[in-house]
DSSP file (Angstrom, degrees, kcal/mol; ACC not computed):
  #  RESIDUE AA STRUCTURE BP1 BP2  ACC     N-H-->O    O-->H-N    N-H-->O    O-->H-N    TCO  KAPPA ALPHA  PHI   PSI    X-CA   Y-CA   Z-CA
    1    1 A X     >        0   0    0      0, 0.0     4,-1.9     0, 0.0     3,-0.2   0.000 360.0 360.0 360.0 -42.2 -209.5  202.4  -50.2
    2    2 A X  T  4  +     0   0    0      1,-0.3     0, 0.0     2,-0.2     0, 0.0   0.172 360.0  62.4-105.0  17.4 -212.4  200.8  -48.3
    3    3 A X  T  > S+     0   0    0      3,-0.1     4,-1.6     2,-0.1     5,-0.3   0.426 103.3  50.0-121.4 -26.2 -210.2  198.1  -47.4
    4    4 A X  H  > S+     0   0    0      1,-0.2     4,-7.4     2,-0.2    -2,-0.2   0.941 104.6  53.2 -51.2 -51.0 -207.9  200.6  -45.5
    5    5 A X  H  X S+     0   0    0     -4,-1.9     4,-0.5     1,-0.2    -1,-0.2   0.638 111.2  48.4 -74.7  -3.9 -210.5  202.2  -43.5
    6    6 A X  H  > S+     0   0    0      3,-0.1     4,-1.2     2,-0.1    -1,-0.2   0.678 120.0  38.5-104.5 -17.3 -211.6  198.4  -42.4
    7    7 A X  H  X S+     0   0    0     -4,-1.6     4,-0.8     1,-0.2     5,-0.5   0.901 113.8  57.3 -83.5 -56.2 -207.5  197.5  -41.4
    8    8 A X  H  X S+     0   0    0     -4,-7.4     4,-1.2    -5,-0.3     3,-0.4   0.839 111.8  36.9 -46.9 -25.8 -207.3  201.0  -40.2
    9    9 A X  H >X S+     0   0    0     -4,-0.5     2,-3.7     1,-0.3     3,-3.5   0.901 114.3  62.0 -90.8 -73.0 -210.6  200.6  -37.2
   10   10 A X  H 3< S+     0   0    0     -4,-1.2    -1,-0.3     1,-0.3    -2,-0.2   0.156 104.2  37.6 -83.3  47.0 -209.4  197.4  -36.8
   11   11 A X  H 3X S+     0   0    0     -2,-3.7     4,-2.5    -4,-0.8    -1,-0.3   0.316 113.6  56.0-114.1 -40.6 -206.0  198.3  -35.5
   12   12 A X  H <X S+     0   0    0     -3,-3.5     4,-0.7    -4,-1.2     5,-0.4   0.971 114.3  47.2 -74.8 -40.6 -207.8  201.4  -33.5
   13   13 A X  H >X S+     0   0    0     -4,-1.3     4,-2.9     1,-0.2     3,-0.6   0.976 110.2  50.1 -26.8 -55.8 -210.1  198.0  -31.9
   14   14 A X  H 3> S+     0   0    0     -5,-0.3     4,-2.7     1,-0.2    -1,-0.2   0.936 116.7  37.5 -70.7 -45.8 -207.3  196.4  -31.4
   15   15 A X  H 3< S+     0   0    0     -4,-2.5     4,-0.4     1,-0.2    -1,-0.2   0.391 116.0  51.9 -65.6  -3.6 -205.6  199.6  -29.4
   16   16 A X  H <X S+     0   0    0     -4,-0.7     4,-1.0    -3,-0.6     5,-0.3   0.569 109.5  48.0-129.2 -53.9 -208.5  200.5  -27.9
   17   17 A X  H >X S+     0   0    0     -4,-2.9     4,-2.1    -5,-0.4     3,-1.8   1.000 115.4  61.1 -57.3 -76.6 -208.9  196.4  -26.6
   18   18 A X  H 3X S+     0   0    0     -4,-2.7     4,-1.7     1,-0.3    -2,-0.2   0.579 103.8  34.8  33.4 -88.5 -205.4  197.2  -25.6
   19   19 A X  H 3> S+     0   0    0     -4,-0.4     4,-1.0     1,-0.2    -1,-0.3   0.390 112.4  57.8-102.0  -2.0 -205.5  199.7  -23.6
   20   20 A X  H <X S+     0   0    0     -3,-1.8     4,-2.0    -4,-1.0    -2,-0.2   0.756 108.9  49.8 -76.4 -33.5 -208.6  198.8  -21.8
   21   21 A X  H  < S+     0   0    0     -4,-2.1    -2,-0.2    -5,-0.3    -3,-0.1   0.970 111.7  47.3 -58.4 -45.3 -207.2  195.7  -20.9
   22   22 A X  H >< S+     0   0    0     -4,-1.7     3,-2.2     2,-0.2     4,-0.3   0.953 112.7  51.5 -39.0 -74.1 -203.8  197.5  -19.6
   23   23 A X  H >X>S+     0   0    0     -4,-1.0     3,-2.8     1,-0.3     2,-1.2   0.993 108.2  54.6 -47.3 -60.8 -205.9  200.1  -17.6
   24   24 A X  T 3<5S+     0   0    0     -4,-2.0    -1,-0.3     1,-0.4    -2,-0.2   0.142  93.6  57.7 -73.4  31.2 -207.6  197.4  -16.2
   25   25 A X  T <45S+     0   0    0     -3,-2.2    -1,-0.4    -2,-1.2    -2,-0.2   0.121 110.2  53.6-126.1  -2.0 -204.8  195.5  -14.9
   26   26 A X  T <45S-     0   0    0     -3,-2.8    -2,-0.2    -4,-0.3    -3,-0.1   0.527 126.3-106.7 -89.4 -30.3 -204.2  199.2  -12.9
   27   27 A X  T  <5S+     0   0    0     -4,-0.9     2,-0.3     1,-0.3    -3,-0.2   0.526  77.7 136.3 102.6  40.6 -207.9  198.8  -11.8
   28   28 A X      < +     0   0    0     -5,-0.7    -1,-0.3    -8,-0.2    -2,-0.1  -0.658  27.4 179.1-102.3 141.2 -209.4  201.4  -14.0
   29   29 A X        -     0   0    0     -2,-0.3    -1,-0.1     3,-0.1    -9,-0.0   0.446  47.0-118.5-132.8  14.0 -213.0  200.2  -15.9
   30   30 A X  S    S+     0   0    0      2,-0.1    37,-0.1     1,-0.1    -2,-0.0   0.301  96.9  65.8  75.2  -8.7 -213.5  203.2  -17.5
   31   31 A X        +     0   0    0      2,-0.1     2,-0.3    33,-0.0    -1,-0.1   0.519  67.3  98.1-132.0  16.1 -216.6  203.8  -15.8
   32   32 A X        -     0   0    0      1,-0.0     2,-0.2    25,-0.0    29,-0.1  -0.561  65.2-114.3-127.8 147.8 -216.4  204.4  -12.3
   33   33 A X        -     0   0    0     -2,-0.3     2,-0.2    27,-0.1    -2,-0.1  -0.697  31.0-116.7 -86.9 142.9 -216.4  207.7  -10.1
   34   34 A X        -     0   0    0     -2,-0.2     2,-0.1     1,-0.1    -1,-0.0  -0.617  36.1-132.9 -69.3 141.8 -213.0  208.8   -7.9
   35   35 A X        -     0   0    0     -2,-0.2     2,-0.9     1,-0.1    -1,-0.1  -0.036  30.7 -84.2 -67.6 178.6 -214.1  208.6   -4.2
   36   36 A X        -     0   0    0     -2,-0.1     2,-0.1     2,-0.0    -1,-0.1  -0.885  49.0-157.6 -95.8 105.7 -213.3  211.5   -1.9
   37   37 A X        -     0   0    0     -2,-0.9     2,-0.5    13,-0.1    13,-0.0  -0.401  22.8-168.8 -99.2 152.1 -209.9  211.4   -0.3
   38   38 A X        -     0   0    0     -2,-0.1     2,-0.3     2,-0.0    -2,-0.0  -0.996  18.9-177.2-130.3 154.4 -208.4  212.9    2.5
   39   39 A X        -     0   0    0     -2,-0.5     2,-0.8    10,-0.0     7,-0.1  -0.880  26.4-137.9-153.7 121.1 -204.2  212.4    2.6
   40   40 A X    >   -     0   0    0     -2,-0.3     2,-3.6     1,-0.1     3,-2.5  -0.277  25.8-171.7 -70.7  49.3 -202.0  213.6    5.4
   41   41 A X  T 3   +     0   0    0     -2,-0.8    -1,-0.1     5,-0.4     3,-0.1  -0.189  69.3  88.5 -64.9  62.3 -199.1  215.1    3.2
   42   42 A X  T 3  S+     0   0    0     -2,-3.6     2,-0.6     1,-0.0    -1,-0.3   0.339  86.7  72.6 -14.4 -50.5 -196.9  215.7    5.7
   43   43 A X  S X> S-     0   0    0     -3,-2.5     3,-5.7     1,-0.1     4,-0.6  -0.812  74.5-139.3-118.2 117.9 -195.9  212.2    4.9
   44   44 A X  H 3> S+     0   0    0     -2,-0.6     4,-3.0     1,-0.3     5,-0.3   0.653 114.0  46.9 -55.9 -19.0 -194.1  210.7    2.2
   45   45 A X  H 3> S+     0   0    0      1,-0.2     4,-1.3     2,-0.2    -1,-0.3   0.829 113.1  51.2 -89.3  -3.2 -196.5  207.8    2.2
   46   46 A X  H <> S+     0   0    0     -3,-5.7     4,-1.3    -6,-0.2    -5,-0.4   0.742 110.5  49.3 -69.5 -27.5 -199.4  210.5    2.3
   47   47 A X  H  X S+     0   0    0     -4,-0.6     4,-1.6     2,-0.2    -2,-0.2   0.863 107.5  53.2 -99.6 -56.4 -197.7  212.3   -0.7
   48   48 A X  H  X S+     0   0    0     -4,-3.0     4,-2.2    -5,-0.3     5,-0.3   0.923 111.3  53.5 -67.5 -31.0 -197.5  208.6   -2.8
   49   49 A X  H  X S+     0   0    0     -4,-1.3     4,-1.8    -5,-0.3    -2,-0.2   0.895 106.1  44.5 -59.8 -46.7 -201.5  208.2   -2.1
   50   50 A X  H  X S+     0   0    0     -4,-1.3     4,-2.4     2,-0.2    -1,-0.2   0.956 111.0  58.5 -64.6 -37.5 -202.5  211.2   -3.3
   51   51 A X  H  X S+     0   0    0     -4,-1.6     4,-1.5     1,-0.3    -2,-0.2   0.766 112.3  45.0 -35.9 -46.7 -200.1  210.5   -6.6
   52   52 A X  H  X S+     0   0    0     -4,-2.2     4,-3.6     2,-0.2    -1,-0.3   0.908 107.1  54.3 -68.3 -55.4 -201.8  207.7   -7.1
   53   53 A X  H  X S+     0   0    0     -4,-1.8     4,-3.2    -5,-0.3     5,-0.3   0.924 112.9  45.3 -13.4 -97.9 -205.2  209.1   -6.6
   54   54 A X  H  X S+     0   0    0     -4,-2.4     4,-2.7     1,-0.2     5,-0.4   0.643 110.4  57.8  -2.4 -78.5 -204.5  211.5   -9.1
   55   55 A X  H  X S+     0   0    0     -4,-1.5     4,-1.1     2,-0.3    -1,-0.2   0.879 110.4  40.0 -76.4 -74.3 -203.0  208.7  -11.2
   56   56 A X  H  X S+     0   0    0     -4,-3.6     4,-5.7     1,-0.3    -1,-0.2   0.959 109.8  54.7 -50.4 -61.0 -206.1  206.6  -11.3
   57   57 A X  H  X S+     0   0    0     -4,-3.2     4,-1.3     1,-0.3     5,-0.3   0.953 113.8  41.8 -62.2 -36.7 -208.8  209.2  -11.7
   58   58 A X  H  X S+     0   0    0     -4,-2.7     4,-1.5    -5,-0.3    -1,-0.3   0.756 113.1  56.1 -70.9 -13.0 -207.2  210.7  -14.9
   59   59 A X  H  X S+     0   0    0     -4,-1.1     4,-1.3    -5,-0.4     5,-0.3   0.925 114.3  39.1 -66.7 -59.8 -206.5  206.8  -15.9
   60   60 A X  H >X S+     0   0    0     -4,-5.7     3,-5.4     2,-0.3     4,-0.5   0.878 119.3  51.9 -46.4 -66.9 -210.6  206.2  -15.6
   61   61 A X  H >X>S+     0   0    0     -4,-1.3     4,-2.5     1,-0.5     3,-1.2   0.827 115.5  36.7 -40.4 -70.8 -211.2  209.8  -17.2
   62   62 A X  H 3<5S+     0   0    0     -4,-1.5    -1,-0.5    -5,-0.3    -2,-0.3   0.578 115.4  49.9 -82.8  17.3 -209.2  209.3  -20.1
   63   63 A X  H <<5S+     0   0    0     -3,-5.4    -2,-0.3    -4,-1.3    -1,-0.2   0.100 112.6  56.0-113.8  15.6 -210.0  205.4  -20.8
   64   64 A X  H X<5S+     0   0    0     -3,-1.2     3,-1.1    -4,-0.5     4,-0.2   0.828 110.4  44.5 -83.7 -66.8 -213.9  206.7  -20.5
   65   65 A X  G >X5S+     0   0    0     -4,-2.5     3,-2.3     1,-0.4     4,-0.6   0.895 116.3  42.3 -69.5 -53.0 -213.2  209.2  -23.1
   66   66 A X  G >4<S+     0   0    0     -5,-0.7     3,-1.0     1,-0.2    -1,-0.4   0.945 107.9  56.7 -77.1 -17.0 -211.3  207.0  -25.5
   67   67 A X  G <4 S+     0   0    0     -3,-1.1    -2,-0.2     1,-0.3    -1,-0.2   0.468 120.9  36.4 -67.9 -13.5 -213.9  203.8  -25.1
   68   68 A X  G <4 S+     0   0    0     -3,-2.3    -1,-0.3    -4,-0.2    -2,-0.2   0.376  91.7 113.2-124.3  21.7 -216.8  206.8  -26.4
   69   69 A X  S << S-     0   0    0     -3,-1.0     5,-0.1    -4,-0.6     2,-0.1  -0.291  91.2 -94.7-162.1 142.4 -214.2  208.2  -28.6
   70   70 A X    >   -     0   0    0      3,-0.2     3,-2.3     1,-0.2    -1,-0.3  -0.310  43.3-107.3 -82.5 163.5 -215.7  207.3  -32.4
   71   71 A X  G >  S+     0   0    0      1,-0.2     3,-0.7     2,-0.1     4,-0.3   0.870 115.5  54.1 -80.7 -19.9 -214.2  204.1  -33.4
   72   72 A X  G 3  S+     0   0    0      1,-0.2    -1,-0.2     2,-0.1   -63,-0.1   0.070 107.4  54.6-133.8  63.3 -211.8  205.6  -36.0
   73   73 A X  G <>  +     0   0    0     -3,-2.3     4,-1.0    -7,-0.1    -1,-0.2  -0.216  64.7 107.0-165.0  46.8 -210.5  207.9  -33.6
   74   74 A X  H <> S+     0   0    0     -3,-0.7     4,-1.8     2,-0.1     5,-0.4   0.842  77.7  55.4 -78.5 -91.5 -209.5  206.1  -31.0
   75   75 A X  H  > S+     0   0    0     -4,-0.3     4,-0.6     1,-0.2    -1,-0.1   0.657 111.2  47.4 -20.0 -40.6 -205.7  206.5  -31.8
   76   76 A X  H  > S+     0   0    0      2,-0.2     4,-1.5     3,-0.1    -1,-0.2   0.788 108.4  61.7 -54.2 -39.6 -206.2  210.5  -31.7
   77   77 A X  H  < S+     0   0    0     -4,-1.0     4,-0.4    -3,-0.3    -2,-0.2   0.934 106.8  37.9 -46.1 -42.0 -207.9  209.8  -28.7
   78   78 A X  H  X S+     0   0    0     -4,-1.8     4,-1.3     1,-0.2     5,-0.3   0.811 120.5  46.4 -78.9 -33.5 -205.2  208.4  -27.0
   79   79 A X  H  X S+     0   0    0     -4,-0.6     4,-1.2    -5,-0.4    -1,-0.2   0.807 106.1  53.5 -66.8 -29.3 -202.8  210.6  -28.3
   80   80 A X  H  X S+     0   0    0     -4,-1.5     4,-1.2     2,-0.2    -1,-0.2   0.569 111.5  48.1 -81.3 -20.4 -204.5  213.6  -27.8
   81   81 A X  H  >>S+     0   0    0     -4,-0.4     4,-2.3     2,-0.2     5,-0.6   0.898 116.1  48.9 -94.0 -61.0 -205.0  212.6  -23.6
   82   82 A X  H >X5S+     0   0    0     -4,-1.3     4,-2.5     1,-0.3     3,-1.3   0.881 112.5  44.2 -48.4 -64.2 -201.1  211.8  -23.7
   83   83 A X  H 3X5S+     0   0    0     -4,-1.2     4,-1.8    -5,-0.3    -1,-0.3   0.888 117.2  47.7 -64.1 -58.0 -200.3  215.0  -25.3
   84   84 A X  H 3X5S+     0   0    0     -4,-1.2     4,-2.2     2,-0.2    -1,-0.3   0.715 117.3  40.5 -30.1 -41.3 -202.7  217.0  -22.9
   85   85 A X  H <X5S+     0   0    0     -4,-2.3     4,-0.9    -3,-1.3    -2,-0.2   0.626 106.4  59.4-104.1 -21.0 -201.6  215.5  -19.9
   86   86 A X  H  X<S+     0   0    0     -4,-2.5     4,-3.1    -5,-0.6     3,-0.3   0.941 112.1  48.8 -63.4 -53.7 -198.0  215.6  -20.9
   87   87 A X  H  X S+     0   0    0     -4,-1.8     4,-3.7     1,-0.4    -2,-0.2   0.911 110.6  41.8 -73.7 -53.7 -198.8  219.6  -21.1
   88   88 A X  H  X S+     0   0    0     -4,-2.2     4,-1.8     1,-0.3    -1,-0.4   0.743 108.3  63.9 -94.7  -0.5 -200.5  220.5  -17.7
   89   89 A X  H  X S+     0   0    0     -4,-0.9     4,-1.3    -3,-0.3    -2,-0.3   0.892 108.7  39.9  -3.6 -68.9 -197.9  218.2  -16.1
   90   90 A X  H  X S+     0   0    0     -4,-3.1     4,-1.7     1,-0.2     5,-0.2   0.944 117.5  55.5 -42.4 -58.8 -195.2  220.9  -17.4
   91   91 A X  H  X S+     0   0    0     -4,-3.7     4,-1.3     1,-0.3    -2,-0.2   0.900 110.4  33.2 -67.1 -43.4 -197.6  223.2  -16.5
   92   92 A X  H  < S+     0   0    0     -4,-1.8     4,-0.5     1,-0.2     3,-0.3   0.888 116.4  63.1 -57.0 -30.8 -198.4  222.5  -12.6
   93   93 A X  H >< S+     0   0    0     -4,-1.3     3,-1.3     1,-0.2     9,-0.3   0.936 102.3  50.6 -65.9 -29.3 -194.4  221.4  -12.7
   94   94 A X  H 3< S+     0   0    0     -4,-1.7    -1,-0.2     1,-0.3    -2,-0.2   0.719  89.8  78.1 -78.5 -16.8 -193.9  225.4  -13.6
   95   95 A X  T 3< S+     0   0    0     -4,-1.3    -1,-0.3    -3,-0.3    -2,-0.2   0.937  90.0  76.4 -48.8 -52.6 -196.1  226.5  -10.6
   96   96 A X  S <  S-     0   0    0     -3,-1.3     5,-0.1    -4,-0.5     6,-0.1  -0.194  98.1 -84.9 -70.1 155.8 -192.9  225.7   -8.4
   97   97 A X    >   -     0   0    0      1,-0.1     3,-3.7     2,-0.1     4,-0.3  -0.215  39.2-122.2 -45.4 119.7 -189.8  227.4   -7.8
   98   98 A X  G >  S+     0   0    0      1,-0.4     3,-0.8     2,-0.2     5,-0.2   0.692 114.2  58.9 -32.1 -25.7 -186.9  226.7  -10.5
   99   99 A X  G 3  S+     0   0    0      1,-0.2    -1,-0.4     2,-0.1    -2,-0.1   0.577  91.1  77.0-116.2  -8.4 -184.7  225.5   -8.1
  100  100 A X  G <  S-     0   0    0     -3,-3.7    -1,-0.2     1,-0.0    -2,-0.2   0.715  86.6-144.3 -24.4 -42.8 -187.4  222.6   -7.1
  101  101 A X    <>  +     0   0    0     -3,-0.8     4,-0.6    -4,-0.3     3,-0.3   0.891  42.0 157.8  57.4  38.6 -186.6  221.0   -9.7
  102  102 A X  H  >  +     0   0    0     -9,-0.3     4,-1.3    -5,-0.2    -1,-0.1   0.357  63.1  63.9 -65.7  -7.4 -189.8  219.6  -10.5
  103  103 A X  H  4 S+     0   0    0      2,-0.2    -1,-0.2    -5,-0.2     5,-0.2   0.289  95.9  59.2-112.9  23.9 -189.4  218.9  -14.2
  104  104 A X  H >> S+     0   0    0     -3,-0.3     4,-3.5     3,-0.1     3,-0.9   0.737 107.0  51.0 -97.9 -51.0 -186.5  216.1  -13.7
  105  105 A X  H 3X S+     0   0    0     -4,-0.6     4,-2.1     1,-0.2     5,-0.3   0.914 108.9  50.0 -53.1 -54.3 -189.0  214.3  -11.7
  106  106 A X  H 3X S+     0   0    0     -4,-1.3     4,-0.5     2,-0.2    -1,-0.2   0.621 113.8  49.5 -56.5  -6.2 -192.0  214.6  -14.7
  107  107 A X  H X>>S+     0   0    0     -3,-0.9     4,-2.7     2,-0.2     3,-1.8   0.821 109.7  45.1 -85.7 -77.4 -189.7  213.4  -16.9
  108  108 A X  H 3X5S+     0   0    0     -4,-3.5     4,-3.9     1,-0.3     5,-0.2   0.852 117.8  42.9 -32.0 -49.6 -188.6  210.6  -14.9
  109  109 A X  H 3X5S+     0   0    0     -4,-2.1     4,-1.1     1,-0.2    -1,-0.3   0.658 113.4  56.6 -91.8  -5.2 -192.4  209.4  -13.9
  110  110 A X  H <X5S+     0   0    0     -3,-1.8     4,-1.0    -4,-0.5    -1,-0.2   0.819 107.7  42.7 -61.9 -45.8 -193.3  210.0  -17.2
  111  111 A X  H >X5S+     0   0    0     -4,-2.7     4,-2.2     2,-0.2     3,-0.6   0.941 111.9  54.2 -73.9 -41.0 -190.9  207.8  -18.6
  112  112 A X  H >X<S+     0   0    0     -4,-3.9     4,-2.9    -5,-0.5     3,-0.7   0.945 102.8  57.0 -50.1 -50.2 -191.5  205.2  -16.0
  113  113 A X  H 3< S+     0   0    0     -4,-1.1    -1,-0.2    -5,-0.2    -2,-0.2   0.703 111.3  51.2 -54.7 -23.7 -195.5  205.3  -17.0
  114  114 A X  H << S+     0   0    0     -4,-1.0     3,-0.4    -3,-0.6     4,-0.2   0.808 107.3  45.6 -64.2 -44.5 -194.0  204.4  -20.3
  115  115 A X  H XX S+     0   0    0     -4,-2.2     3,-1.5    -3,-0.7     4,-0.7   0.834 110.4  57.4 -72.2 -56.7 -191.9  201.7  -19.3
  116  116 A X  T 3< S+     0   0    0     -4,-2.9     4,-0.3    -5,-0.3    -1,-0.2   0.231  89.6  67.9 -83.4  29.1 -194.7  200.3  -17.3
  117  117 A X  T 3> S+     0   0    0     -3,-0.4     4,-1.1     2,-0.1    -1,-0.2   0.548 104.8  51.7-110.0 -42.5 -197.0  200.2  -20.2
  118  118 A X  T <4 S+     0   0    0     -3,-1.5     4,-0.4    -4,-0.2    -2,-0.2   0.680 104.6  48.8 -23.5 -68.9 -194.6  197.5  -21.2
  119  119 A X  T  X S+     0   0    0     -4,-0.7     4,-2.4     2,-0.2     5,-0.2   0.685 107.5  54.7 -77.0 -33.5 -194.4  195.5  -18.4
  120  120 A X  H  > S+     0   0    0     -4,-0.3     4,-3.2     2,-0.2    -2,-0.2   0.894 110.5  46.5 -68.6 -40.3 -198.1  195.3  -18.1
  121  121 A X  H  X S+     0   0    0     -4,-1.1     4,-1.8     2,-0.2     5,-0.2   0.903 115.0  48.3 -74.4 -29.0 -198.6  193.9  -21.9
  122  122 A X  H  > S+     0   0    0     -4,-0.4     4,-3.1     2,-0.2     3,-0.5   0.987 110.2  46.6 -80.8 -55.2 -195.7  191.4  -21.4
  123  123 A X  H  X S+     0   0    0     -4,-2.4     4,-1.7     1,-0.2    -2,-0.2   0.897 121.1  48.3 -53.6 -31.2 -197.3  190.0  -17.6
  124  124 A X  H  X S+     0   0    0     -4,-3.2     4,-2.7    -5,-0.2    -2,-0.2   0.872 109.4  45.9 -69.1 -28.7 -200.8  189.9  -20.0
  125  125 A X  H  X S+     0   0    0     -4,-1.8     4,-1.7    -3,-0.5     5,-0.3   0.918 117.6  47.7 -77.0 -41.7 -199.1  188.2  -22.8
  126  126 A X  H >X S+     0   0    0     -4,-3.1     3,-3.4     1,-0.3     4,-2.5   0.933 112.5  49.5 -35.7 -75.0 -197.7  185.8  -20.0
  127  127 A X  H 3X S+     0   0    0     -4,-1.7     4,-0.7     1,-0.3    -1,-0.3   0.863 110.0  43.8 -20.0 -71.2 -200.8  185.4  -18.5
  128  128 A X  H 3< S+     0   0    0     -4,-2.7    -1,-0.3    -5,-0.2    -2,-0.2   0.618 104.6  71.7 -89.8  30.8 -202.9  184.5  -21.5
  129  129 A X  H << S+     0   0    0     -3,-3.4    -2,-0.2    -4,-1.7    -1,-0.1   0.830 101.2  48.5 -55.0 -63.5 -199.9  182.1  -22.6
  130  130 A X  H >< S+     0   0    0     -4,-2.5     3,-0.6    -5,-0.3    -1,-0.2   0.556  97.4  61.4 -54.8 -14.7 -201.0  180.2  -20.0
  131  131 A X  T 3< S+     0   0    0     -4,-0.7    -1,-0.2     1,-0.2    -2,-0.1   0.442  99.2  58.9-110.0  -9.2 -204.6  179.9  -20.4
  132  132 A X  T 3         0   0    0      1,-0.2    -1,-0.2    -4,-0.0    -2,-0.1   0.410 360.0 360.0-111.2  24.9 -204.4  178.2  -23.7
  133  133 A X    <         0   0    0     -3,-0.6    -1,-0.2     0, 0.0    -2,-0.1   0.369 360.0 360.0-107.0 360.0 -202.4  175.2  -22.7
């Protein structure tokens, strides 16, 4: 039993190591305040800026909250933000008019935030491949 609960934190360490490391190839440090934006959207690159905005400060927000997150509940943490964020996604998508077709688009950049979760751990593995030669 007590040999579980020490494999089980250190896998939530390890996830938890993880995903700071991840975020922080995104430029998130878990501690830092969003600045104050202004974005002309009007314009599609005004529109990707704010996205981003957006993007980051919920990155910091939730990789604050799982870093203070008790150490063997890290893994709910992260699950629990995903699951959350999954939800008022839907919900802001449902603000718009059906015929927007807003919820092909959450899908998509949802799976894509997925994908690129991926890509980041594989350029990190790259990364510290190199450093040990």
């Amino acid at each position: 039993m007590c040999g579980e609960i020490d494999e089980n934190l250190e896998v939530n360490n390890e996830i938890l190591e993880r995903f700071s490391i991840l975020a922080g190839m995104l430029g998130a440090n878990g501690g830092s305040k969003p600045k104050p934006r202004e974005q002309d959207l009007s314009t599609s690159a005004g529109r990707s800026e704010l996205m981003d905005a957006v993007f980051h400060e919920n990155l910091e927000l939730t990789l604050s909250a799982v870093a203070n997150a008790d150490e063997d509940e890290v893994v709910d943490s992260i699950a629990s933000h995903a699951i959350a964020l999954a939800r008022l996604a839907g919900f802001i998508a449902g603000q718009l008019p059906p015929d927007a077709d807003l919820f092909r688009s959450v899908i998509d950049a949802m799976s894509a935030g997925h994908a690129e979760t991926a890509q980041l751990a594989n350029t990190y593995g790259q990364s510290q491949a190199g450093h040990h030669h």
